[in-house]
C-alpha positions as CSV (number, residue, x, y, z in Angstrom):
1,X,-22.7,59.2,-21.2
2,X,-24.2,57.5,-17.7
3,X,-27.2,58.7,-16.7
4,X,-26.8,58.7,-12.5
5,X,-29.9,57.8,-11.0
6,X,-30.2,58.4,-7.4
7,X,-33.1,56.5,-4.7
8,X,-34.0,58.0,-1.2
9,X,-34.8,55.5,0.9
10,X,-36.8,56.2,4.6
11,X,-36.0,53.6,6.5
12,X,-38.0,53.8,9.9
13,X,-41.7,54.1,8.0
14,X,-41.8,49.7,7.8
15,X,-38.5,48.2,8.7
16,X,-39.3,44.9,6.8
17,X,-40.7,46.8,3.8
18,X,-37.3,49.0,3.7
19,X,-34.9,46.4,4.3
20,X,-32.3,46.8,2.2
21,X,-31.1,43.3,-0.2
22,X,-28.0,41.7,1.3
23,X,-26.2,42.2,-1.9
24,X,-26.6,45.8,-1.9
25,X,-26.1,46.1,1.7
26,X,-22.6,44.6,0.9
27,X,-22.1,46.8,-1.8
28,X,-22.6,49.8,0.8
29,X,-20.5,48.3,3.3
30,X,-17.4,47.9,0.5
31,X,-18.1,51.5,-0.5
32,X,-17.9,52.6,3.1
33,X,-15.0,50.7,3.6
34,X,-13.7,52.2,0.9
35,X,-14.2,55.7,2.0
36,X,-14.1,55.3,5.4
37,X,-11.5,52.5,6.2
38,X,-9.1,54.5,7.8
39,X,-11.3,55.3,11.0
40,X,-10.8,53.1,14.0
41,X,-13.5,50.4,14.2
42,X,-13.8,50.8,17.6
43,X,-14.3,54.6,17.3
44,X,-17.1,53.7,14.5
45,X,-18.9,51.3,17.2
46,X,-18.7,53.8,20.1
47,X,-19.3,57.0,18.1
48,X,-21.2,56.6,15.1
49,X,-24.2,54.3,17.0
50,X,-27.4,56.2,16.8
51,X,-30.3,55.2,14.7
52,X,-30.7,56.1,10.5
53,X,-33.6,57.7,9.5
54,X,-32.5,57.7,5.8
55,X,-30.6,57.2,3.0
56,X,-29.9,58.6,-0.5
57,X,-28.1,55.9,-3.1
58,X,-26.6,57.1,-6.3
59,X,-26.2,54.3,-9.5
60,X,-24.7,54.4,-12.4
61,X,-26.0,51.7,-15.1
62,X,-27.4,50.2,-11.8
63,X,-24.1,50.1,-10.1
64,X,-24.2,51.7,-6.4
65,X,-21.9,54.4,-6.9
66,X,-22.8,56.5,-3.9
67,X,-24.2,57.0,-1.2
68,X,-25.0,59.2,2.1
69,X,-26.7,58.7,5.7
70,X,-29.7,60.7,6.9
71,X,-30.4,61.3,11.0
72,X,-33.3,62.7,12.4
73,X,-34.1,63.9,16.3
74,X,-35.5,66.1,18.6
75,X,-32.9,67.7,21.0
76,X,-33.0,71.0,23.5
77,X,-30.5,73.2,23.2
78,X,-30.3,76.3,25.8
79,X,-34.1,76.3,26.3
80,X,-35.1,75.6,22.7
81,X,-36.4,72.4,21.3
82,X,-35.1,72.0,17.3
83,X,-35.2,69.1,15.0
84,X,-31.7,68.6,13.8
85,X,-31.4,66.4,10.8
86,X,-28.1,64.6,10.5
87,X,-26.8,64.6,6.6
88,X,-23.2,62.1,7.2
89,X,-20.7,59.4,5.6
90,X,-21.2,60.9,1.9
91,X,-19.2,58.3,0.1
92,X,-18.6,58.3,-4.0
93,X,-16.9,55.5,-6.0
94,X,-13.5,56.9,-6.4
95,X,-13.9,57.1,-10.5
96,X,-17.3,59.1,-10.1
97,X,-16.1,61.9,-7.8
98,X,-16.1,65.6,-9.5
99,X,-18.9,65.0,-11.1
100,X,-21.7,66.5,-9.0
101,X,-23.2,63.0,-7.2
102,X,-21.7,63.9,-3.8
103,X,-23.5,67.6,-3.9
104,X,-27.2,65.7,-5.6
105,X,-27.2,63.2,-2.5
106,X,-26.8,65.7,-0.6
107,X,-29.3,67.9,-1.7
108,X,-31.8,65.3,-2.2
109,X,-31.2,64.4,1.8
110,X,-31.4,68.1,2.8
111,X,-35.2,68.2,0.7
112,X,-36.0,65.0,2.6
113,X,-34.7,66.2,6.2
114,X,-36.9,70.0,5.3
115,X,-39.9,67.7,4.4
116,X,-39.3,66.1,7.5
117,X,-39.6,69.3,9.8
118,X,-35.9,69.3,10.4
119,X,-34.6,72.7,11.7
120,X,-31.3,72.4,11.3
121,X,-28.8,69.8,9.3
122,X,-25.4,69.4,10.5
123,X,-22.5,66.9,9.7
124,X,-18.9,66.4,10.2
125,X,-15.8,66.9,8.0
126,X,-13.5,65.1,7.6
127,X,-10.8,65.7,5.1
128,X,-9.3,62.6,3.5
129,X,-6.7,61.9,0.7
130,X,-6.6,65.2,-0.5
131,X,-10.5,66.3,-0.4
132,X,-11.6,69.0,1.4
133,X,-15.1,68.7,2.0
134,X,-15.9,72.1,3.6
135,X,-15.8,73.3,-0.3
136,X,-18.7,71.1,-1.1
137,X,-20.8,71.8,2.1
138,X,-20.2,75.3,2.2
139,X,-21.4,75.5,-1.5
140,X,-24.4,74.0,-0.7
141,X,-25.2,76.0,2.5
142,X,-23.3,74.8,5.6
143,X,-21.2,76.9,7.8
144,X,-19.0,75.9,10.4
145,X,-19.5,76.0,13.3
146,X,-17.0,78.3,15.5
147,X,-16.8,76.2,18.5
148,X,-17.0,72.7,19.8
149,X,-19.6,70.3,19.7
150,X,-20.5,67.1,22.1
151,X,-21.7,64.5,21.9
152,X,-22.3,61.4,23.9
153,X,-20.8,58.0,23.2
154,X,-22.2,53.8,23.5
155,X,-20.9,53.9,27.2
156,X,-22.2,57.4,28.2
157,X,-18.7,59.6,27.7
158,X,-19.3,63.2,26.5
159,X,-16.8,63.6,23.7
160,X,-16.0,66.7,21.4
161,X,-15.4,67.5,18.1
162,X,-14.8,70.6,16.4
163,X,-15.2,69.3,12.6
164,X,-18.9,70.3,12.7
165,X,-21.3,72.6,9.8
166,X,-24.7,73.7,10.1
167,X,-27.2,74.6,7.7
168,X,-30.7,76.0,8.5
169,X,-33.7,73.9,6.7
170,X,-37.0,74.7,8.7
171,X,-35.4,77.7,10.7
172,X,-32.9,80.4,10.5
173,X,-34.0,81.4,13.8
174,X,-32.9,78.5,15.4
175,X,-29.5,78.3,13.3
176,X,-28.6,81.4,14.1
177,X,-29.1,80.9,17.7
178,X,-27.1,77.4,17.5
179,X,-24.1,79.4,15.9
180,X,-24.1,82.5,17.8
181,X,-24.5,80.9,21.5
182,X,-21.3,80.7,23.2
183,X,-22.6,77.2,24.8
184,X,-21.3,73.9,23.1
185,X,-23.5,72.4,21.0
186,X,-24.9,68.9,22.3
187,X,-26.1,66.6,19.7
188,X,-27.2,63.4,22.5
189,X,-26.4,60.5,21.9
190,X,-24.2,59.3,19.0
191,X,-22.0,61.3,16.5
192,X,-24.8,60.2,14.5
């Protein structure tokens, strides 16, 4: 039986220190492009710009086998300033899926994004080849939310989406208020 060994890495604490080897930042990228491949390049470049914060890797017999992007910022919402954490791109080696690594990342990067005074976590699903991800995320937590969100792109274009969950972390008061405003939610800049 593999033993599945899993590494949060914090990524804006030393940038030299943290930067990852060129061989496993390949290995990520062929993973992503695995998982992700089918998503216009262009839409990645303009969307999916803003800064990581984090990142859980899973390995299996030291292989990468997983692995799943953490956000962190400081937005205002009606009035209120929250700390959303951004938990997105959970990607697993097509042979190691079902078998609980998706859900451990995730939980990991939810502990590190509470740790981190995050209020809120949200992400984006996005059913592909048969998954349905809202299973997963709602297991863990997230709820969707019942309206739109915005965001704003690399050129300054508010866009929407309505593919979004939300999970409270540091405060239920402030997820509840995200969920039951009637106002679209604006995460800034970047779909993370």
């Amino acid at each position: 039986m593999n033993t599945i060994e899993y590494s949060l890495i914090i990524e804006n604490e030393n940038e030299d220190e943290n930067r990852l080897p060129a061989t496993l930042q390949s290995k990520i990228d062929a993973l992503e492009n695995h998982c992700f491949g089918h998503i216009d390049p262009i839409e990645v470049e303009e969307c999916f710009y803003a800064e990581k914060w984090g990142r859980v890797l899973a390995f299996s017999q030291q292989e990468l086998i997983g692995h799943l992007i953490l956000h962190k910022r400081t937005i205002t919402f009606e009035g209120k300033t929250m700390i959303i954490g951004g938990a997105v791109g959970a990607c697993v080696q097509q042979n190691m899926r079902r078998k609980g690594v998706a859900e451990n990342m995730m939980t990991i990067g939810l502990k590190a994004l509470a740790k981190e005074g995050c209020d809120v976590a949200c992400l984006t699903v996005d059913p592909v080849n048969g998954q349905d991800p809202i299973k997963l995320y709602s297991k863990l937590g997230f709820v969707m939310i019942p309206r739109e969100i915005s965001y704003e792109d690399s050129h300054g274009r508010i866009r929407y989406d309505s593919e979004s969950m939300f999970i409270p972390l540091g405060s239920v008061e402030k997820f509840n208020f995200i969920m039951e405003s009637p106002v679209t939610f604006h995460y800034g800049k970047g779909y993370w």
